[in-house]
Structures are given as C-alpha cells and as structure tokens.
N, C-alpha and C positions, 0 to 999 in steps of 0.2 A: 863155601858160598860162591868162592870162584865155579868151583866146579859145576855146581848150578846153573850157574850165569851160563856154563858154554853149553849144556846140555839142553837149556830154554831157547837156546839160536839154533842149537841143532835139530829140538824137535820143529821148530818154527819152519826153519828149510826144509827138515822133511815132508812139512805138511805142502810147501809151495808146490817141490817137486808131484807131489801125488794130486793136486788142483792141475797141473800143467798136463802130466799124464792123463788125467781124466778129460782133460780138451782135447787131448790129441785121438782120445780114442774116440770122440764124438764126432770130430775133423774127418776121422776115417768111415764113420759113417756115413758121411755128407756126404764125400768123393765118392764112396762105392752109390748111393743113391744117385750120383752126378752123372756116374760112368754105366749104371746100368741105368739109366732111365735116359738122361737127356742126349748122350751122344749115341743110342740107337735110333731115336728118334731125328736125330742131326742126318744121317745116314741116308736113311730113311728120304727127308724131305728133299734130300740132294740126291738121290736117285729119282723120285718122283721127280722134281722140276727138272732137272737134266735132262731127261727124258721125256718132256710134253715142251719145253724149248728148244730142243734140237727138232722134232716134229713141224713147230712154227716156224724155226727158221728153214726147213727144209720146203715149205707149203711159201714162204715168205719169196725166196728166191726163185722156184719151178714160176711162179705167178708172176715175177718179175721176167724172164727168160719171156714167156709168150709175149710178155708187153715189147720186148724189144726187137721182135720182127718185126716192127713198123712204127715210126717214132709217133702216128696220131692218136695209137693206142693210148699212149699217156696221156693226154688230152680229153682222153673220152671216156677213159675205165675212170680217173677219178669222180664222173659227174654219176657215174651208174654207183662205186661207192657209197658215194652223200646219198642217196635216194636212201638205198640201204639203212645205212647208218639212221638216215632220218625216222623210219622204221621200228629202228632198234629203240631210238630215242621215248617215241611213244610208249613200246613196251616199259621202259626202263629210263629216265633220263639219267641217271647214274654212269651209262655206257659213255657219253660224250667225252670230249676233252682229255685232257693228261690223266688224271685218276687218283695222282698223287694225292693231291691236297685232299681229296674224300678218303683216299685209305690210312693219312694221316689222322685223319678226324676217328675217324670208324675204329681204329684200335683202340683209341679211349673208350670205348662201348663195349657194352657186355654181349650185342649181338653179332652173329655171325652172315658174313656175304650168301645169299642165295644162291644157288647150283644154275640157276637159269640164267642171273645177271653174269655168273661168271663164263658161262657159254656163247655169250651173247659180245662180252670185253674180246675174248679171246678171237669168236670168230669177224667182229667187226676190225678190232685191231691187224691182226693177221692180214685181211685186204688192204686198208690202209697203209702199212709198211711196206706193201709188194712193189709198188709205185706210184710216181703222178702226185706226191704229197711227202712235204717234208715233216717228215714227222718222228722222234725218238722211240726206240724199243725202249723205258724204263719206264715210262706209264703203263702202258698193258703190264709189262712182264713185274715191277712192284705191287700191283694191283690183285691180277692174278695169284701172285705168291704168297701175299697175303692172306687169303681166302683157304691157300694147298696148306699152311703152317696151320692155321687155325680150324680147321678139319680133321688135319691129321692128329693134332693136341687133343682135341675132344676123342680122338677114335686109342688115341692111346692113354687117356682116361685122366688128361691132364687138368683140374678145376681150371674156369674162367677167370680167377687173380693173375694167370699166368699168359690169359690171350695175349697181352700186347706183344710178349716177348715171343709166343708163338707167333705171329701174323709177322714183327719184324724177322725171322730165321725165313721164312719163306719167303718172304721179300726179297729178301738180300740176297737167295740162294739162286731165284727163277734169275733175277736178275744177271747175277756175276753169270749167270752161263750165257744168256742173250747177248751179255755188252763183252763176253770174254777178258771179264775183268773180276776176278772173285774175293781178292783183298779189296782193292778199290767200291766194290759195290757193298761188301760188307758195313766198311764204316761210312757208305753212301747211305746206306737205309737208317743206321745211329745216328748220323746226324741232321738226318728229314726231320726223324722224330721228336729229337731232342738237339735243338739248332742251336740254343746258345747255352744247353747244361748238357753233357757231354756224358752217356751210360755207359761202361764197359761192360753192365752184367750178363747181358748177351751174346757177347762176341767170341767166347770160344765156340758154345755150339753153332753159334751161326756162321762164323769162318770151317769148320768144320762142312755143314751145308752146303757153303758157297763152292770151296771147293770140290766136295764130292757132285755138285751139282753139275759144274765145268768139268771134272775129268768124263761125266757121264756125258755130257755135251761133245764134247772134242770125241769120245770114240765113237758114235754114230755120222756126225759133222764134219771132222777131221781139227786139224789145230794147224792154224794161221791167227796173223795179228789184225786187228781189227784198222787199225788204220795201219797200213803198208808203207812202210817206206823204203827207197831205193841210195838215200843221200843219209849219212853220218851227223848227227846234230853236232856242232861244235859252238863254241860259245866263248870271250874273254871279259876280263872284267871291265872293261870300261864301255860296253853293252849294257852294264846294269843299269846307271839313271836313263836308258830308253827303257828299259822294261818297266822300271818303274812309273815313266809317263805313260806307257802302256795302258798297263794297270789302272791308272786314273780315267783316260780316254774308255777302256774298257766299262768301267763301272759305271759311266755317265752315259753310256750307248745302252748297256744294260738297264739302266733308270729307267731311261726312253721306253724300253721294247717292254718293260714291265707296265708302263703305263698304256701303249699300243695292246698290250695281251690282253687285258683286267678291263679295260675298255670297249673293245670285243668283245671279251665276255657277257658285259654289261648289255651291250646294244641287242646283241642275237637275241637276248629277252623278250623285245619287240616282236619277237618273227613266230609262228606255232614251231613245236619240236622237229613237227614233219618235214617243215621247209626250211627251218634253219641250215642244216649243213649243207643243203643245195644250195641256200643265195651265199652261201659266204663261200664257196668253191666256184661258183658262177665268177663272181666278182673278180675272184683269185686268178683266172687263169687270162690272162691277159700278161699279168704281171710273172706268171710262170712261163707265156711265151718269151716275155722280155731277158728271161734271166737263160733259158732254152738259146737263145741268138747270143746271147753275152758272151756265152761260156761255151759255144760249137760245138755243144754235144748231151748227151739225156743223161751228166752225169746228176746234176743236182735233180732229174726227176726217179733216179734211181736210188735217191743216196740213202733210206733207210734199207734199202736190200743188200748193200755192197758198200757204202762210206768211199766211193772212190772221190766224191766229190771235195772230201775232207784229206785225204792222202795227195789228190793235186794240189790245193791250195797251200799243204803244209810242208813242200818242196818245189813249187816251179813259182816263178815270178811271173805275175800279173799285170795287168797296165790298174795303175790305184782307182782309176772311175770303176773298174771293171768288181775289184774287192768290195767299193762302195755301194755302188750295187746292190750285189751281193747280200752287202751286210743288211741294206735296208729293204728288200725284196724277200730276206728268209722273215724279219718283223714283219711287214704287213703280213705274207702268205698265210704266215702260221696264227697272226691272229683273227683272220677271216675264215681258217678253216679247221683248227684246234677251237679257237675261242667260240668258233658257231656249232662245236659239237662234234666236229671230226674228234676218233678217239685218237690218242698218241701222246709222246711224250716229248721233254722238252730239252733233251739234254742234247740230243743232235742239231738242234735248230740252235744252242749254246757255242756248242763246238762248231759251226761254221759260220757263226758272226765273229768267235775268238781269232777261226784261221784265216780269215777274210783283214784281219785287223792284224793279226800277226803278219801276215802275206804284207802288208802295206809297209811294215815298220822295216820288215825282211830286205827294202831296198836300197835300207840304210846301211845296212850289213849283210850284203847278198851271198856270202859264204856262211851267212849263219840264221838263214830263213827257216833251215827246221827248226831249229831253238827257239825264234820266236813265234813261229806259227804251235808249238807245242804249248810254250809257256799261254800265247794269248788265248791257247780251251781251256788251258785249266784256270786262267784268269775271269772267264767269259761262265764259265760253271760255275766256280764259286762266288759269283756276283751273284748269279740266278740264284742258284737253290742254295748258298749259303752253307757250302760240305768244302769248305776249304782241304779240310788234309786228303775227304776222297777224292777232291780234283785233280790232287799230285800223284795220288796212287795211281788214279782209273786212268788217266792219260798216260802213265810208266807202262802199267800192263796193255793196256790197247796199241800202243804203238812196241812197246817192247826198246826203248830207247831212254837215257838216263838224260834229265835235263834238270833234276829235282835243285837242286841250286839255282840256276835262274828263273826257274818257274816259280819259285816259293819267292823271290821278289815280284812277281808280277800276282801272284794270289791273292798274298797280303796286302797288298796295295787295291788291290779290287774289293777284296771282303771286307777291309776295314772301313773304306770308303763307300760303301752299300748298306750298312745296317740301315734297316728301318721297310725295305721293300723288299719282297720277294714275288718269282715266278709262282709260285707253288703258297698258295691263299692260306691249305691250311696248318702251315707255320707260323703265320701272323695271326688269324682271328681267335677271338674267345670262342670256343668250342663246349662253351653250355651247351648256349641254345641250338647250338648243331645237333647236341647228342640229347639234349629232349628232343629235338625235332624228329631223330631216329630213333628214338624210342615210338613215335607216334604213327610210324611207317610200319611199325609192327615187331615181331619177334623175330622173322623171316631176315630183317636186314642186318 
C-alpha cells in the first residue's frame, strides 16, 4: 500500500512536469510569433521614422539659418506662417495645436489618420518649429508617428485590436529620434496614454523602435545632446528642501499656464479657423519683442530649431525679473499661438519655464544651477503632461548629465502636487463622446 501511495505522487508529479512542458512549448510559440512578427516590424517603424525626422529636422534648421540673416525675419515669417496654418485649419482643423490630446483620444478608435491630414501636421509643423514661435517637437512628431505605426500595422497585416499599441510604437519612435531621447520618449508615449495605470505591454517593441529610430536619425543628422552643456551638474544634500519647494512653486506655475492654455483654447473658438492663428500671433508678438530685448539675442525665437535658449538658462545666471519674465512670456505666447491653432508641442515651452525657475533657485546655490535648472524640466514636465519617470529619463538623455537623485525630488513633488490638471486635454476627458464624434467624421479619420 506504501508502495502505492509513492507511486500515485509519482505519477501526480509526472503529470505536473508534462503540463509545465506543454506551456513552455506554447511559450515558445509566442516568442517565435513575437520575434518574427513584432520586432520586424519595430525595425521597420524605426527606420521609417528616423528617417522622415532627420528630413524635418534637417528642413527645421536650413529654414531657421535663412531666418537668421536678419533678426526681423522672425518677426514677420511667423505672421506669414499663421496665414498658412490658418489655411490648413480649414482644410482640416485637426492640424492646429499640440496634437497630443487628439492622437491620445484617436488610438481609442478603430479609425485610422488620413494621408492628407498627416501631410498637412507635418508640413505646417515643420515651418512652425524653424522659428519666430516657441513651440515643442513632440506634438507633430507623436502625432505623425502615430499615424507611420498604424499604417504600417495594417500594411503588415496586423487586425485593428492591436492599433493602439501600433500608433503608440510610432509614437514613441518618430518622437525619441526628434527630441533625441529614445528611452525617455518611449515611456513618454506609455504614459500619455495611460497617465495614471502604467502598460508595459508595448515597450519592448517600441523601445526597440525608438531606438532604431535614433540610431537612424543620428546617421543622417549626426549625434549631439540636445540640450548642450559646458558646466558639470554637481549637487549636495542639503539642496534637497529647495528642490522640494521647487517642486511646489513648480506645480502651482504649472496650474497657472494650464489654465492660461485651455483658456486660449477656449477663446480662439470665437475667431473663424482662417483667422484664428493670425489674431493670436498678431497679439503675441509684442510680448516676443519684449522677451527678444530681455534676453539680447533670437535665442528664444530660435529655440525649437536649436534649444539654445534652454542650454543658457540651465548654466549662466540671470538677473530673477529676467527668468520671471521668461517664465511668464513662454505662458501667454504659447497660449495665443498653440492655443489659436498654431501646430506644436508643449514640452519645450515646459522645459523653459522649468529652466527659467530652476535659473532662479540656481542663485541660491550658484555652483549648482545646472542641477537645478535640470531637476526644475523635469519638474516643470512632469506637472504638465504627468510622465513623471519619462521626465527623468528624457532630461538624462537630452542633456547627457546624471542628476536623477535630485531631480526625482523635485518630480515628485510637482506630480503629486498636480493631479487633477493637465496640459494635454485628452488625458483627462471622457473620450466617448470623442470617439462617436469620430466615428461621425467618417472612416477616413
């Protein structure tokens, strides 16, 4: 009976082992499905984006060059822009503004971006970024890449259950090569999406993406940091309770500019598509000569083509009216000419009220102004759009400098202090009635 007994546990075990073995061999299935389907397609969309963002930025800067034979250029290609753009609007009002919160919405949707609006983002965005408007590469270039993943999924024969995670891989990929940040932009696009429930399911093929996207980028473009610096961040601990008031001061300027943005947004309603981005660029540029005389030079009318304006700030000391300014000059601008329709994004107009506020704290500890001008973008980002850990990464890779210790007390302190508002609309609304809405726009969108 003994014997029994050990023979009924032994065939018990052998049957567990032969259940285990048959998941592992179904495991192997998976990954060989994994590895011949999604990571040529990861490839794939990271050679496509790399290669139509190294193009932009290459059209981005040559277009900046001409503006800077003559500083009135800036002053006057912006208002020939908004005509432009106002243009675009008609065809398409889709093209306007940051992009985000629509391509947020839109991945919930079974339909796909039109070939026309995507031509239309790319080529309005593109003059916008060259000068004369402060305005973010990660609206066009998430927007756009959105559109390259979910095209290319249909074209490699991938069902529609699978758009959202196509349209984020493109996302994240055009992106990481424009902001030459491809870890950082990665879990920037993860957490647009999914702001306060956190997906990994996408992140190997879309880091994958990202970076094949960036090394495709850097060999046409070359490789440099995106924001430059010539000073060593150094940082001790008894710096921290200022970052932390940082932080606070951070998230409550943020509030602000969130309410200045969405409010903008609101008003231009008033205005036809045609004129909107002309009267809020009309309006603007007084306030762009003022910030032009502040700062002796076209770095802030340059700063989407070159971020010089972000590399001074986050190494030389300023007089504090000069930062204040600043800070409040990039809020109205951008919400008179983002929020009336100009296209662009919001993460530079982030990082230069961060470094404007960091510059201020910096003169508390003037041996350690790149540390807080570092920490206060990625404070000043992750209040906006709520990507806490991509604002530690994306600021690491773009500067190429390690501050991730006191930066992550000035994050936390911004992003915990910030729930309930954001830059980027559609993270916060109910996105039903959005996505009947686009359903009603047709199959096309």
């Amino acid at each position: 009976m003994a014997n029994n007994g050990k023979l009924k546990v032994a065939w018990e075990y052998f049957k567990g082992c032969a259940n285990v073995n048959l998941k592992l061999r179904f495991d192997l299935l998976s990954i060989s499905h994994f590895l011949g389907r999604w990571i040529p397609f990861a490839f794939t969309v990271g050679v496509i984006t790399g290669s139509i963002a190294a193009f932009m930025d290459l059209l981005i800067v040559e277009i900046n060059k001409l503006l800077s034979f003559h500083m009135i250029l800036f002053f006057i290609y912006p208002v020939l822009v908004a005509l432009f753009a106002g243009y675009a609007l008609l065809i398409d009002p889709v093209v306007g503004g940051p992009g985000i919160g629509y391509a947020i919405v839109h991945l919930k949707t079974k339909y796909f971006l039109p070939a026309r609006l995507i031509f239309l983002k790319f080529l309005t965005s593109t003059l916008v970024l060259s000068g004369g408007f402060i305005a973010g590469r990660e609206g066009p270039s998430f927007f756009i890449g959105v559109a390259i993943g979910e095209w290319l999924g249909k074209a490699y024969g991938f069902s529609k259950r699978f758009k959202n995670i196509l349209g984020l891989i493109g996302g994240g990929a055009f992106t990481g090569a424009l902001l030459k940040a491809p870890l950082g932009s990665s879990i920037f696009a993860m957490e647009l999406e999914n702001m306060y429930d956190f997906d990994y399911s996408p992140f190997v093929p879309m880091i994958i993406a990202s970076i094949t996207s960036y090394l495709t980028f850097t060999y046409f473009r070359g490789e440099s940091a995106f924001i430059f610096l010539t000073k060593k961040p150094v940082w001790t601990l008894d710096s921290i309770p200022y970052l932390v008031v940082m932080g606070l001061v951070i998230s409550f300027v943020i509030y602000v500019y969130t309410f200045l943005f969405h409010t903008g947004c609101c008003v231009s309603q008033f205005f036809e598509p045609l004129k909107r981005p002309v009267i809020g660029t009309i309006i603007s540029l007084p306030i762009l000569f003022l910030l032009f005389f502040a700062v002796h030079d076209t770095e802030i009318l340059s700063a989407p083509a070159d971020m010089k304006i972000v590399s001074h700030l986050a190494q030389v000391p300023i007089p504090v009216w000069i930062d204040a300014l600043v800070v409040l000059g990039v809020m109205i601008v951008t919400s008179l000419t983002l929020g009336f329709g100009i296209p662009g994004g919001l993460v530079l107009p982030n990082l230069i009220i961060g470094a404007a506020i960091g510059n201020m704290f910096g003169h508390i500890f003037p041996e350690q102004i790149v540390m807080f001008s570092l920490a206060g973008m990625g404070a000043a980002l992750a209040a906006g759009a709520k990507t806490p850990l991509a604002a530690i990464v994306m600021i690491t890779e773009m500067s190429n400098a390690d501050v991730v210790i006191p930066m992550t007390a000035a994050v936390i302190t911004s992003y915990t202090t910030s729930f309930g508002f954001s830059l980027y609309l559609g993270q916060e609304i109910d996105i039903k009635p959005l996505i009947r809405g686009a359903a009603c726009r047709g199959k096309d969108t």
